[in-house]
N, C-alpha and C positions, 0 to 999 in steps of 0.2 A: 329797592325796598328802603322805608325810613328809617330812621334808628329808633324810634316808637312803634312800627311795625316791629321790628326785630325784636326788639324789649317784651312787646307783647308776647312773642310764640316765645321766647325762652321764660315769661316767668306764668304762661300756661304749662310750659313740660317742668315746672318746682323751679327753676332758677331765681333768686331773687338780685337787684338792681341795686349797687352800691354808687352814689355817688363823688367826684372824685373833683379835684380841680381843676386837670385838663380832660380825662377820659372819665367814663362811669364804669363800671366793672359788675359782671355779669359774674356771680356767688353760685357758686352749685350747692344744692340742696343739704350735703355734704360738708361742707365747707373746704373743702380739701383743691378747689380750681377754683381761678379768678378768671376772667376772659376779660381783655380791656374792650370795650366799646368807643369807637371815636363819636365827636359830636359833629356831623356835620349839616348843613343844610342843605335840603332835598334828598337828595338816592344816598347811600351810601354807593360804592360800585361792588358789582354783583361776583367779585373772585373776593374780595372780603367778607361779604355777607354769606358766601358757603363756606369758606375756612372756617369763621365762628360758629357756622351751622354747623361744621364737620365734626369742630375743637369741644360740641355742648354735647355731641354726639345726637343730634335731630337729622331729618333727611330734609 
């Protein structure tokens, strides 16, 4: 998955996308959880991209 896929489905489930100057930081609706986002190009790999899943609480 991208990290603009990713972005996508978390700021479909309210999360909104703060940008950072090495990571960007995924804001929960709440404001109360920050989830860093790395930037990288192509896939991110797939045990980071469920952790984030797991940490936004999405399946």
């Amino acid at each position: 998955m991208t990290k603009l896929e990713l972005e996508r489905r978390l700021k479909r489930a309210g999360w909104s996308i703060e940008h950072g100057s090495n990571h960007d930081k995924a804001v929960s609706p709440d404001r109360a959880v920050k989830i860093p986002i790395p930037r990288h190009k192509g896939d991110i790999p797939k045990g980071l991209v469920l952790r984030i899943m797991k940490d936004a609480g999405l399946d």
